[in-house]
Steps between C-alpha positions, in 0.01 A plus 500: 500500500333202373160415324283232565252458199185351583228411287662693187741818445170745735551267741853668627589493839855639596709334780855550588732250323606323778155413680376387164787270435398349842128514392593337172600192684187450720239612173659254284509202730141544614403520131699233435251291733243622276391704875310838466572748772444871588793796511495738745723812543485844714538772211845638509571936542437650235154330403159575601486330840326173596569137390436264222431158407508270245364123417739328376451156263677303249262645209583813540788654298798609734884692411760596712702805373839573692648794472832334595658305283655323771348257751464586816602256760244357658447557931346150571352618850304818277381125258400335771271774648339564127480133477314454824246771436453377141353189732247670684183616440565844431771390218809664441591809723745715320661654820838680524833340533660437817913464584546423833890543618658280731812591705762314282299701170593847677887436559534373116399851424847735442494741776501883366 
């Protein structure tokens, strides 16, 4: 599990490695830009229920903490989407990855 420190170390919001390597990327190019933006995400089980949201702008301190020394590989299609939202008026939607499987995907799969 990942952190995402925002607005110094109280400001610690835990995401799973993976979606915040793929947050990372959009964050840091709309910064980049010098573009401020909000952050949305459904609370995940295991946290009081609801939703949050954050403003994000270039001002504002920001760390990403991996749990995984490794990189995670990047699903361009799961980019795009966080990309595209990042656009809109109601900024970045952190929503749940999706693998869609195609009929040539199933038969590289070793059969049991």
């Amino acid at each position: 599990m990942g952190v995402l420190f925002y607005g110094g170390p109280h400001g610690a919001i835990e995401i799973d490695d993976r979606a915040l390597a793929h947050l990372k990327l959009v964050v840091t190019t709309k910064l980049r830009r010098g573009e401020s933006f909000t952050l949305s995400w459904v609370h995940p089980d295991g946290q009081s229920g609801g939703r949050s949201t954050i403003w994000l702008h270039p001002s504002i301190p920001l760390r990403f903490l991996f749990d995984d020394p490794e990189p995670t590989q990047i699903n361009t299609e799961w980019l795009e989407q966080l990309a595209s939202s990042a656009h809109s008026t109601g900024g970045i939607q952190l929503v749940a990855e999706h693998f869609e499987t195609t009929p040539d995907a199933e038969t590289e799969w070793p059969a049991p």
